[in-house]
C-alpha positions in Angstrom: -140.9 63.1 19.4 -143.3 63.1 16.2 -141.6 63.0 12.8 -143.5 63.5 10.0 -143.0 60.8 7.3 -142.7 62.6 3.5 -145.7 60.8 1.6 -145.3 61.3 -2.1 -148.8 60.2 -4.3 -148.0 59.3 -7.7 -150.7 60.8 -10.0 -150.7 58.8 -13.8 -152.5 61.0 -16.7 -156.4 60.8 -16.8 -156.5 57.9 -20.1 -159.3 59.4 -22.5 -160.8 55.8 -23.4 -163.7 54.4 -22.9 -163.5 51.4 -21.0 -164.6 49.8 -18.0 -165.9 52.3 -14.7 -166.0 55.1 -17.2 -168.9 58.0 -16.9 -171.0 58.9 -19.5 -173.4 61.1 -20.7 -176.4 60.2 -21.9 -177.5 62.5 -25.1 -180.6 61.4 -25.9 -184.2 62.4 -24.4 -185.2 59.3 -22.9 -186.6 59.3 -19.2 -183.9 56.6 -17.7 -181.1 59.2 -19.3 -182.8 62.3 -18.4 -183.3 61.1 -14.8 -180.2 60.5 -14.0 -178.2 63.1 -15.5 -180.8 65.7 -13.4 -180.0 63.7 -10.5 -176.2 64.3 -10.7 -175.4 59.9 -11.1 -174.3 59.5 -14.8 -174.0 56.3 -16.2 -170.8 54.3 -16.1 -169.8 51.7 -18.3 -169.7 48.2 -17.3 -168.4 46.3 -20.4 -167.5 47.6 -24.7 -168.8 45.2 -26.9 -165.3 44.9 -29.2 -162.1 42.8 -28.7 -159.8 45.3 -27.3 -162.3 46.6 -24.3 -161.3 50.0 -25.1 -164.5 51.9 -26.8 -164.4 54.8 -29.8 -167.2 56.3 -31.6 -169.8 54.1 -32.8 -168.7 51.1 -29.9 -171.6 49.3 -28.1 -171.3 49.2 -24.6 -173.5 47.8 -21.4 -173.6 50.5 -19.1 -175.3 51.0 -15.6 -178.0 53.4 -15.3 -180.4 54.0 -11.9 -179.7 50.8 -11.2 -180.5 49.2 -14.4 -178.5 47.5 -16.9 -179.0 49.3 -20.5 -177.0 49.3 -24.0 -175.6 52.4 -25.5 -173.9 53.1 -28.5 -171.2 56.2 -28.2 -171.5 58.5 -30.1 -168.6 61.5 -28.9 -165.3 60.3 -27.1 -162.9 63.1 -25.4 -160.2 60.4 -26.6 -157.8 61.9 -29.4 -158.7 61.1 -32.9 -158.0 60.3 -36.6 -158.0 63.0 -38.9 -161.4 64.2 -40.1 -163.3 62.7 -37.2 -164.1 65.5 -34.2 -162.9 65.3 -30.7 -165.7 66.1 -28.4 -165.6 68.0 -24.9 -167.2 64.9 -22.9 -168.6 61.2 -24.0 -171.5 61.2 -25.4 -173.6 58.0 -25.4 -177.1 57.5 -27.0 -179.0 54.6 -25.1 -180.5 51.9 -27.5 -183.2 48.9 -26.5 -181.6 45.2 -27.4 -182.7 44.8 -30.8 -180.9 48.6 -31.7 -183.4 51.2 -31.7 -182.6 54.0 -29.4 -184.7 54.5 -26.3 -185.7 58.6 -27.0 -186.4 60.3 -29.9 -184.4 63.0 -30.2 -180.4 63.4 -30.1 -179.2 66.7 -28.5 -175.8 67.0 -29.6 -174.5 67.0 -33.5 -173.1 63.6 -34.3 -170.2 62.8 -36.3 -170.5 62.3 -39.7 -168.3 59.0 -39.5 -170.7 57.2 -37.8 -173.2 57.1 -40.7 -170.1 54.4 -42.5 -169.7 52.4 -39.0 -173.3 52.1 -38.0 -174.4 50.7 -41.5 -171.4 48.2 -41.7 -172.3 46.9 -37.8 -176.3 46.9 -39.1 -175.1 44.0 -42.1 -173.2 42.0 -39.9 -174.8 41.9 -36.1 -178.5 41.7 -37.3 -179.6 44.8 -35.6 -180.8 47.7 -36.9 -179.0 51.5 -36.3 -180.6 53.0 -39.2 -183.1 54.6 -36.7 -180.4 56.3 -34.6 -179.0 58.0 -37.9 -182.6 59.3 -38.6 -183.0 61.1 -34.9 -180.3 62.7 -35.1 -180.8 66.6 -36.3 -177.0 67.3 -37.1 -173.9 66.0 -38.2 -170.5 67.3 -37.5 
């Protein structure tokens, strides 16, 4: 009659990068961000700015966001880390306009310290300015 064919799935690990179809969430108080975290549809990234495509802390990336393309720099990766630089329970990503000033102004999560030295190195060389993202925030880790 019926026989019942053995199906086996194959399950991989979940990879803790940032990289392309990746959800976020948006730490910052702007409206776009606030909006769609209440409304249960977080961001996800569509492209990292950097040459392997896999983002860390302090990465630009173009994410999707109501329907709207937006830039973000992260700022907390779940992603295993060097020593001294915090691993963080979820990815955390600040949203910033496209000359670098972030969109709210107030960061709800403490930041890592590291991305004081990464920030001001990517200021110098790309021509925007993060220095205002350093002064929202209200605490480092």
């Amino acid at each position: 009659m019926f026989t019942t064919a053995i199906r086996s799935f194959h399950t991989s690990n979940a990879l803790n990068h940032i990289m392309k179809l990746t959800r976020l969430r948006v730490v910052d108080n702007s409206t776009i961000g606030k909006q769609a975290m209440a409304e249960g549809k977080p961001p996800y990234c569509i492209h990292v700015y950097n040459k392997t495509g896999i983002g860390t802390i302090g990465d630009v990336v173009l994410v999707a966001i109501k329907g709207e393309k937006k830039k973000g720099i992260i700022v907390g990766v779940v992603k295993t880390q060097k020593s001294n630089i915090p691993r963080f329970d979820t990815n955390n990503l600040v949203l910033i306009d496209h000359n670098g000033s972030p969109l709210g102004t107030r960061i709800h999560v403490p930041i890592p310290h590291i991305l004081r030295t990464r920030l001001k190195e990517k200021t110098f060389s790309k021509g925007a300015d993060y220095t205002k993202l350093l002064s929202i925030a209200t605490r480092f880790v």
